[in-house]
N, C-alpha and C positions, 0 to 999 in steps of 0.2 A: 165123211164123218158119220157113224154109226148112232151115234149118243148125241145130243147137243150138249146136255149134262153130264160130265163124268162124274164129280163127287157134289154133295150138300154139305150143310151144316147146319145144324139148329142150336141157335142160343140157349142157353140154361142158366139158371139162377142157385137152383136144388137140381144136382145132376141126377141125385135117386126118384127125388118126385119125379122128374118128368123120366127118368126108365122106367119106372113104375107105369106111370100113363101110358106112353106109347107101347109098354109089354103088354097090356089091360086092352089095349083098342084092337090091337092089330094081333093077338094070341102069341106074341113071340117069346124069344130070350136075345136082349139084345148084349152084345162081347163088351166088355172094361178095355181101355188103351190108355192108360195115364202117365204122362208125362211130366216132367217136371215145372211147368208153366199153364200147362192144361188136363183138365181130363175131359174124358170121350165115352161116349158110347155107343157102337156103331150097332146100325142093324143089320139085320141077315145077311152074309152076300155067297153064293157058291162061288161066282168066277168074275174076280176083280176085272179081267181082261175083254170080259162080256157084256157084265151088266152095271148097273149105277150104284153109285156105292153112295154113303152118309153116315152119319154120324148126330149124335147129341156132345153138345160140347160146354165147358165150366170154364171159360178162358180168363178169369176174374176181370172182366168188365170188357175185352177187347170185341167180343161179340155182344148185341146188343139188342134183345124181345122186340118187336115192336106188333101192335094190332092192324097200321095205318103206313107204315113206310118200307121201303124196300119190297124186294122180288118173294111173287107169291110160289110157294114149293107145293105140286103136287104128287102127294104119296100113294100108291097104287094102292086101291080096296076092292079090288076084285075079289069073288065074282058079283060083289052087291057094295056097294056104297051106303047102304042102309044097315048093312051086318056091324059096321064100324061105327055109324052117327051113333046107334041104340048104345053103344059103350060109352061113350065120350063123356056125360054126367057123371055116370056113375063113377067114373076114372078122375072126374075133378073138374074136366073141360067143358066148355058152351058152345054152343052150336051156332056159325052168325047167319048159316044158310043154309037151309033145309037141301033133302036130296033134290037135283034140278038136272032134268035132263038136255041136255048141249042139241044132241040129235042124234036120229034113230041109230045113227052111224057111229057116229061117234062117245055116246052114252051119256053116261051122267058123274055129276060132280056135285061139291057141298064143302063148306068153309068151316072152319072149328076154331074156336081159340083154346090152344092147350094149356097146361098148369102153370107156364113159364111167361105165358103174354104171350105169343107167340101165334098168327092167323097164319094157320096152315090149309090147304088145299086138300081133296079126297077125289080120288076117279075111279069110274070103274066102267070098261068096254063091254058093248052088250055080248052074250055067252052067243056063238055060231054053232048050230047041230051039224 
């Protein structure tokens, strides 16, 4: 096993709010996948077969925010964890945990809660010359 994670999901309320936010924190565009029971919207991926894939999702109520329950997701903020907290007000979101470093090895990380209710995770590995 390559991955432990293959795909995510993030709950949504307002599927635009929160592409808005995650487009705002993390500089991207993220893709529309809307189905007739849900919509989606996924972030960047080059090669589904490689790397982890995920999504924002509107599933009218089957998916469910929480600040306190269920598995925490962390979303890669490379090369800085701190490039991404400095957005997260401005985009709507709160901060529960400033940047914190794990260890030298392993870097640092920081907790947000985004526009949807949602305590999401942030990492980023230190940069090797």
């Amino acid at each position: 096993m390559k991955n432990a994670i293959s795909w995510f999901e993030i709950p949504t309320t307002d599927i635009n709010r929160a592409q808005k936010f995650y487009e705002t924190i993390f500089g991207i565009s993220m893709n529309p996948m809307d189905f007739p029971s849900m919509k989606m919207r996924m972030f960047p991926l080059d090669d589904m077969m490689t790397q982890v894939g995920g999504a924002l999702v509107d599933s009218g109520g089957f998916h469910k925010a929480s600040l306190t329950d269920g598995p925490l997701i962390y979303l890669n903020a490379n090369p800085d964890v701190q490039n991404v907290l400095d957005k997260v007000p401005v985009a709507g979101g709160t901060i529960m945990m400033p940047k914190t470093e794990i260890s030298p090895e392993y870097g640092f990380m920081a907790v947000i809660t985004d526009t949807e209710g949602n305590r999401i995770a942030l990492h980023s590995v230190p940069q090797t010359k």
